[in-house]
Gaussian input, Z-matrix of N, CA and C with variables (Angstrom, degrees):
# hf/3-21g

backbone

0 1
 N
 C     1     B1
 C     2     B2     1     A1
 N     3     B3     2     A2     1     D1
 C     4     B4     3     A3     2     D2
 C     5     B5     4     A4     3     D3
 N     6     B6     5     A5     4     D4
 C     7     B7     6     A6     5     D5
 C     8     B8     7     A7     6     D6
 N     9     B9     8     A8     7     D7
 C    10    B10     9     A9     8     D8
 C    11    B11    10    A10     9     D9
 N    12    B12    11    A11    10    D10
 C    13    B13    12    A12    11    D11
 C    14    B14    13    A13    12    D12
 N    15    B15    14    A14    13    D13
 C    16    B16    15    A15    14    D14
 C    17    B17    16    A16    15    D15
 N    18    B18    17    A17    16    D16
 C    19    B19    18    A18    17    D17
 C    20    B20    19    A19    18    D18
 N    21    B21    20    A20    19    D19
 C    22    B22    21    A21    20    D20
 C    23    B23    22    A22    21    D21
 N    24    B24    23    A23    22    D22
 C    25    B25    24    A24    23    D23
 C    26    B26    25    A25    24    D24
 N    27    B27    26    A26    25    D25
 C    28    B28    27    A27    26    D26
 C    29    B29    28    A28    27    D27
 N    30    B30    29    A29    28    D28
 C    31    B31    30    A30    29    D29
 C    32    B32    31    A31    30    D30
 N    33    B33    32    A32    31    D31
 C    34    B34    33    A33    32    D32
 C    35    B35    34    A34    33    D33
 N    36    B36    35    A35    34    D34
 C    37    B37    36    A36    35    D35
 C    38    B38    37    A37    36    D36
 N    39    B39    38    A38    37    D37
 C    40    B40    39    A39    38    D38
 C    41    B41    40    A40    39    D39
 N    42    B42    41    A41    40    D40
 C    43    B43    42    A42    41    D41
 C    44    B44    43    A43    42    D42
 N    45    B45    44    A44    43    D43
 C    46    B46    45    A45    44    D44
 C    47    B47    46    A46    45    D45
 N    48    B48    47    A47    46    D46
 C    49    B49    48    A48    47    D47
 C    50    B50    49    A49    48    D48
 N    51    B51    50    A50    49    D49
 C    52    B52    51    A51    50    D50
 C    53    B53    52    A52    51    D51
 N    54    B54    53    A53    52    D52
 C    55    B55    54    A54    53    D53
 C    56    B56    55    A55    54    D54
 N    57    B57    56    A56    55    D55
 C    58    B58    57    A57    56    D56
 C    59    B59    58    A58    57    D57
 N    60    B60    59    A59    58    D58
 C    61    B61    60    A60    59    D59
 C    62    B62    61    A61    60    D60
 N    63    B63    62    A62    61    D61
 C    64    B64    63    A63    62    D62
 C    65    B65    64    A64    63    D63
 N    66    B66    65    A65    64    D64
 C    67    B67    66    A66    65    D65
 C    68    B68    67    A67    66    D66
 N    69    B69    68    A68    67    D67
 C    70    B70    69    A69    68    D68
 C    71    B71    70    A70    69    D69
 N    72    B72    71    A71    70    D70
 C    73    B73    72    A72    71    D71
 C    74    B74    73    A73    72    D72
 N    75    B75    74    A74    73    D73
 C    76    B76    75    A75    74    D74
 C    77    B77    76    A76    75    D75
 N    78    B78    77    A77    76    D76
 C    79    B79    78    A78    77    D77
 C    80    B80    79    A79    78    D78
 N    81    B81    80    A80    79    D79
 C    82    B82    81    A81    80    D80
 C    83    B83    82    A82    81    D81
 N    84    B84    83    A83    82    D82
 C    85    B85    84    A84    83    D83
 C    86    B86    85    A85    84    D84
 N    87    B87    86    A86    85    D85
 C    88    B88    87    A87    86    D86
 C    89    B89    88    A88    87    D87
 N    90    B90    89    A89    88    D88
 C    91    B91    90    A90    89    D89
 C    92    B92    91    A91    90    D90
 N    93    B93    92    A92    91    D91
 C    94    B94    93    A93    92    D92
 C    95    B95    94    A94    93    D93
 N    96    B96    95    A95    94    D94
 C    97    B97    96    A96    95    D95
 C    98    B98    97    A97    96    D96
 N    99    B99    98    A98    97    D97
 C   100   B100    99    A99    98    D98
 C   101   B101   100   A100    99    D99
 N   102   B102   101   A101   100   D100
 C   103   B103   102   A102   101   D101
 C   104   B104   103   A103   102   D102
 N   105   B105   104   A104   103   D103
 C   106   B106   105   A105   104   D104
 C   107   B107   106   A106   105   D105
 N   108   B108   107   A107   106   D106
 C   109   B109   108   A108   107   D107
 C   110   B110   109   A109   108   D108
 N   111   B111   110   A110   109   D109
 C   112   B112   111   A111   110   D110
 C   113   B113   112   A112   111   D111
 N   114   B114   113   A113   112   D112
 C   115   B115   114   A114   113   D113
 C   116   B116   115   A115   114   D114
 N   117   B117   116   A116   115   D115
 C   118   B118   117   A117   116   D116
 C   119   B119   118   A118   117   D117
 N   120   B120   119   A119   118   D118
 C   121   B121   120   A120   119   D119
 C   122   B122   121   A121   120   D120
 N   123   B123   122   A122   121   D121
 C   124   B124   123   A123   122   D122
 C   125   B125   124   A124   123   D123
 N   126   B126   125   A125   124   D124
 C   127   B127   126   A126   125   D125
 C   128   B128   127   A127   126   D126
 N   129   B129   128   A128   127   D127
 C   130   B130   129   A129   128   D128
 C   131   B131   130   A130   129   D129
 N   132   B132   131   A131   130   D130
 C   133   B133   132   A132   131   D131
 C   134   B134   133   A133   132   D132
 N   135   B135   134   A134   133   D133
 C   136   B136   135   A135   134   D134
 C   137   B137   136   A136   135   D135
 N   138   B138   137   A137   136   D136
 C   139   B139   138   A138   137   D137
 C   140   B140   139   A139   138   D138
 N   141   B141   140   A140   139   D139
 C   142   B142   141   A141   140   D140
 C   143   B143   142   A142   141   D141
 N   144   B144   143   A143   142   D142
 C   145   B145   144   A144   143   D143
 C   146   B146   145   A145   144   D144

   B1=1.4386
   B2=1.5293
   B3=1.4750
   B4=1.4387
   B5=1.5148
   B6=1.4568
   B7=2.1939
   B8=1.7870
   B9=0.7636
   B10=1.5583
   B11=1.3886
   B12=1.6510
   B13=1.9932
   B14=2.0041
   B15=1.2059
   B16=1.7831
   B17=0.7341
   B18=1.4130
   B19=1.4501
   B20=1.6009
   B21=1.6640
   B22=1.4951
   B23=1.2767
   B24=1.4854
   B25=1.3620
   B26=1.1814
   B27=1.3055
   B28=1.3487
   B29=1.5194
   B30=1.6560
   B31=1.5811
   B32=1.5541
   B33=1.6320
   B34=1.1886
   B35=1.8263
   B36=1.2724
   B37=1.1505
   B38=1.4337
   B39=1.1912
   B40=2.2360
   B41=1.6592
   B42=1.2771
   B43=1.8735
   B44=1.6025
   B45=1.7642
   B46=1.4811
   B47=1.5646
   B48=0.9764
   B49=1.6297
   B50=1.5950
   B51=1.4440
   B52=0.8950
   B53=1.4980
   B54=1.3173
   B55=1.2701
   B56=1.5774
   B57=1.1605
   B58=1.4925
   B59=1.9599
   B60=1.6319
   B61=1.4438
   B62=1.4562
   B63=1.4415
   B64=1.3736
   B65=1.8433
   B66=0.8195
   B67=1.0154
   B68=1.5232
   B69=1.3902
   B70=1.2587
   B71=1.9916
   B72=1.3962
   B73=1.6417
   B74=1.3592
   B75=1.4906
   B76=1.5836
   B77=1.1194
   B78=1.6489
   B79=1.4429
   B80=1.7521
   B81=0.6874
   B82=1.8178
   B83=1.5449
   B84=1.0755
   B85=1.3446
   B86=1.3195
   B87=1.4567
   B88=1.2548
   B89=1.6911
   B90=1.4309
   B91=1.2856
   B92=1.5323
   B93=1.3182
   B94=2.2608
   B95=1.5944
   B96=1.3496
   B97=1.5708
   B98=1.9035
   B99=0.8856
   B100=1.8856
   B101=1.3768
   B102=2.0120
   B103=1.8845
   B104=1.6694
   B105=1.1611
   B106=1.8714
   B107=1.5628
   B108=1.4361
   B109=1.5950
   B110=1.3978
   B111=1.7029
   B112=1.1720
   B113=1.2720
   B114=1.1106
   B115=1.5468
   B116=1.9433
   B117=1.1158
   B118=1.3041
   B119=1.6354
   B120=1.3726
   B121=1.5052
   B122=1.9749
   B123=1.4760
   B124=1.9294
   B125=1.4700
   B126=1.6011
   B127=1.4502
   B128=1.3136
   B129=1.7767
   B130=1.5950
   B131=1.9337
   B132=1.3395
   B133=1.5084
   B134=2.1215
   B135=1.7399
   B136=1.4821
   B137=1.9597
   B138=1.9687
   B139=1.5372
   B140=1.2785
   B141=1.5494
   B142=1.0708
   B143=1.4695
   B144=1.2701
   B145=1.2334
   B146=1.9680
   A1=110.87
   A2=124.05
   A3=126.81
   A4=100.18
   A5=95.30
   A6=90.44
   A7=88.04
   A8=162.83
   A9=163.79
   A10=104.40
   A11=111.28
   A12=112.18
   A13=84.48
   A14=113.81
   A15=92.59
   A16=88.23
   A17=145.45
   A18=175.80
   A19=104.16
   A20=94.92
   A21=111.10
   A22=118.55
   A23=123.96
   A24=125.80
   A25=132.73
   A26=107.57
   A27=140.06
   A28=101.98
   A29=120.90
   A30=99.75
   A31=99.24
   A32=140.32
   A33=122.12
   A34=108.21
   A35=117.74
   A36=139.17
   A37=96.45
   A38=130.28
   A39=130.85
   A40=77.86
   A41=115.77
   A42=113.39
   A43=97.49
   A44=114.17
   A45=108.99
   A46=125.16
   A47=120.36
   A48=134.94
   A49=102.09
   A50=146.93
   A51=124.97
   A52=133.51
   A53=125.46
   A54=131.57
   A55=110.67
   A56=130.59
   A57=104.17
   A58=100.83
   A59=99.08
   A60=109.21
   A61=119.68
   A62=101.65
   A63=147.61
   A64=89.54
   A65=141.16
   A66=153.24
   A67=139.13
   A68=120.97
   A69=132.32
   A70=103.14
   A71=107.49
   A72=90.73
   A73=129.53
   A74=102.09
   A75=91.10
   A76=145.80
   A77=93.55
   A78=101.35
   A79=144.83
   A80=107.63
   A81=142.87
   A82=80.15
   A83=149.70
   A84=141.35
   A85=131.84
   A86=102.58
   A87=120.91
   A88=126.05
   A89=101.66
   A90=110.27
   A91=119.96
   A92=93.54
   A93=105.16
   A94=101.79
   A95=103.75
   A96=103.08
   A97=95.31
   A98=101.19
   A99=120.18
   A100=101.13
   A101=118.49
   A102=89.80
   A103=110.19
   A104=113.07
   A105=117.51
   A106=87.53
   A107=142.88
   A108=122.52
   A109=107.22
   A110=126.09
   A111=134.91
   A112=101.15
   A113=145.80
   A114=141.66
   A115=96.33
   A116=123.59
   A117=102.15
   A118=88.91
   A119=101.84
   A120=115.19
   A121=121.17
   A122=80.46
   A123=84.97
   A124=131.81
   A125=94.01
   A126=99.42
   A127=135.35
   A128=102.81
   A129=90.91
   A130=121.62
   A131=105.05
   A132=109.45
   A133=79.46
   A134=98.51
   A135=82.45
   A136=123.74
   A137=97.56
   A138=101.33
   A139=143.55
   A140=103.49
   A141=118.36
   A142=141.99
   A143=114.05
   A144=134.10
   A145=91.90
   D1=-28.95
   D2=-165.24
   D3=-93.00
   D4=-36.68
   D5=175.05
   D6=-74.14
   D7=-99.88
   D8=-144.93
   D9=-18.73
   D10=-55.09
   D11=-159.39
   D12=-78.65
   D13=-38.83
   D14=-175.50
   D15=-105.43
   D16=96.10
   D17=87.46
   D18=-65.27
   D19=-63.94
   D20=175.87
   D21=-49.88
   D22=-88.92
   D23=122.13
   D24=56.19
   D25=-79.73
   D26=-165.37
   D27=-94.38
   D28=-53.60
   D29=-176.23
   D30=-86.23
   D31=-2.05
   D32=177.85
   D33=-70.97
   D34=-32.45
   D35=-178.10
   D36=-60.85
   D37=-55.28
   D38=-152.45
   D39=-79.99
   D40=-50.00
   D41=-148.53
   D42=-64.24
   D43=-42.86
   D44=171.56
   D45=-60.65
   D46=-24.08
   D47=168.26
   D48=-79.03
   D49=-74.17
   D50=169.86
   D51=-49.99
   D52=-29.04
   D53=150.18
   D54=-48.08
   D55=-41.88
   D56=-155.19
   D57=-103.43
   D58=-12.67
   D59=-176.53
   D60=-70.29
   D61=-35.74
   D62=-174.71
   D63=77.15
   D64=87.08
   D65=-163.14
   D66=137.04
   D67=122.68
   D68=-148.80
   D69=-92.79
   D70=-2.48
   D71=173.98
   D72=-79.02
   D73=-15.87
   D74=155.41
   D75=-49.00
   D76=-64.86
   D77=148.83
   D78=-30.56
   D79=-45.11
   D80=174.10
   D81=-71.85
   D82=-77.28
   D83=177.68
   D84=-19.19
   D85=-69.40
   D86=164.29
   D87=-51.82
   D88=-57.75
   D89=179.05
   D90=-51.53
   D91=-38.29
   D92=173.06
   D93=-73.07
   D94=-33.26
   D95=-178.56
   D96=-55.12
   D97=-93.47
   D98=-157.70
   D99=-48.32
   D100=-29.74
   D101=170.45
   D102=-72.65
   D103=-37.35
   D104=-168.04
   D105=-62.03
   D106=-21.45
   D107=-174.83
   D108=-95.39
   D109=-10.22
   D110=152.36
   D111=-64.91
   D112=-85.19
   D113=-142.82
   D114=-70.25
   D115=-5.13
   D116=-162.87
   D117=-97.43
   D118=-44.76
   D119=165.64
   D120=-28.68
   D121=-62.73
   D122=173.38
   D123=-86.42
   D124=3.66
   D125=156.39
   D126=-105.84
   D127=-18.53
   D128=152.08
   D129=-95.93
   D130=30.26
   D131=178.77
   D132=-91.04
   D133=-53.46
   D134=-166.97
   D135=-38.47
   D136=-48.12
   D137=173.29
   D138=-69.99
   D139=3.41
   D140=166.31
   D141=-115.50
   D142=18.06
   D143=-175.16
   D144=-134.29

């Protein structure tokens, strides 16, 4: 339920930045930003446990 509402959230947030930028690489920015800080995240959960 909590990944779902910032799901929401999250693309109302990129679409207002690409809307007002007129351009979507910000977005695209961000979005590579926060998955690569997930995966870096669950790979040092893997080396540390």
């Amino acid at each position: 339920m909590g990944e779902t509402i910032g799901s929401i959230f999250g693309g109302y947030i990129l679409g207002v930045i690409a809307l007002y930028s007129r351009n979507i690489w910000g977005g695209v920015a961000i979005h590579l930003g926060v998955a690569w800080l997930m995966e870096l995240a669950a790979y040092l959960q893997l080396l540390l446990w």
